[in-house]
C-alpha positions in Angstrom: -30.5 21.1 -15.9 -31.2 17.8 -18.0 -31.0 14.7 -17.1 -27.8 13.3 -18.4 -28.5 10.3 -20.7 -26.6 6.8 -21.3 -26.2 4.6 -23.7 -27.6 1.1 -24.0 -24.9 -1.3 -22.7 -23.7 -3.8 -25.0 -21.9 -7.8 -24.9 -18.4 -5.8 -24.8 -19.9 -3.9 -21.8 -20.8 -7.2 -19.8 -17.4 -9.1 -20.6 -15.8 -5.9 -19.1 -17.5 -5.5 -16.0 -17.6 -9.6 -15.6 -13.8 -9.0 -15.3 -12.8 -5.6 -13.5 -16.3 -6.1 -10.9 -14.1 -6.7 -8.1 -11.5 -4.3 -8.2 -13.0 -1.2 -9.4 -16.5 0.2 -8.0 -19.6 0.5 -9.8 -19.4 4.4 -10.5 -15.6 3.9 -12.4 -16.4 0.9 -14.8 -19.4 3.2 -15.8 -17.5 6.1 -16.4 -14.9 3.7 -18.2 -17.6 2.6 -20.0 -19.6 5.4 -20.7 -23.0 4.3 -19.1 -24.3 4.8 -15.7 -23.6 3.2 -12.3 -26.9 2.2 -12.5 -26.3 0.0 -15.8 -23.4 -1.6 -14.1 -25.3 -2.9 -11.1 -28.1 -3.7 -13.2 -25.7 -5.6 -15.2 -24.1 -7.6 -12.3 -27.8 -8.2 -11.1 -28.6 -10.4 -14.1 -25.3 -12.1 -14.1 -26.1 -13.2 -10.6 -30.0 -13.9 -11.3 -28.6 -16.6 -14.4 -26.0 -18.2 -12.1 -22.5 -16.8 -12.9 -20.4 -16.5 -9.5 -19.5 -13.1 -9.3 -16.4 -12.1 -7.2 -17.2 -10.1 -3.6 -16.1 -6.9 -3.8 -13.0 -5.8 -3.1 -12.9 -2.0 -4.3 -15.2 0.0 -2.1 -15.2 3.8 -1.5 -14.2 5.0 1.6 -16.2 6.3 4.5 -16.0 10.4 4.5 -16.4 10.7 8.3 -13.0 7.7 8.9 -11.2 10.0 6.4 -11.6 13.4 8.4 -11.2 11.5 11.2 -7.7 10.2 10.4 -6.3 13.2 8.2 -7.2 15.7 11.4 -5.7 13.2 13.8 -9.1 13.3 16.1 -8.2 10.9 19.2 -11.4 8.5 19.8 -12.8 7.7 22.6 -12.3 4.3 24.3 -15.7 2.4 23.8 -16.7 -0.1 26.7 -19.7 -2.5 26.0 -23.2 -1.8 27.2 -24.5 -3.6 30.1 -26.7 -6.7 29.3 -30.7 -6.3 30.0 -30.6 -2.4 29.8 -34.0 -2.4 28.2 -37.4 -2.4 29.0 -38.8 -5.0 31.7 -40.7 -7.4 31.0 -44.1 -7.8 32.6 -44.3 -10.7 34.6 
């Protein structure tokens, strides 16, 4: 199977994910795009390196296991905090 290959990104590339960085993630402004996730970050990298404030994240894909959790209605456990000092001793 061959590697599938992007293109180089371009100024239209970095205005776009300047704007749409914090509510879409990194893999669906490349397919949007048409380059890889890997541009994007890459992209986003340098934005931050030269000083532009880029926005925290707000689109973030969702954890598998909390999804099969919640669609199958598995009751959790109740959690109680470990005791303090259980570790190894130390030598006096």
């Amino acid at each position: 199977m061959a590697r599938k290959r992007s293109r180089p990104y371009t100024e239209d590339d970095v205005a776009f994910v300047h704007k749409h960085y914090a509510e879409m993630t990194a893999a669906q402004i490349g397919e949007e795009l048409g380059i890889s996730k890997f541009q994007v970050s890459k992209i986003v990298t340098e934005l931050r390196k030269i000083g532009v404030d880029m926005p925290k994240k707000t689109a973030k894909r969702d954890n598998p296991v909390e999804l099969y959790v919640k669609h199958n209605k598995i009751p959790l456990k109740k959690t109680s905090k470990a005791k303090q000092g259980a570790g190894r001793k130390k030598k006096a």
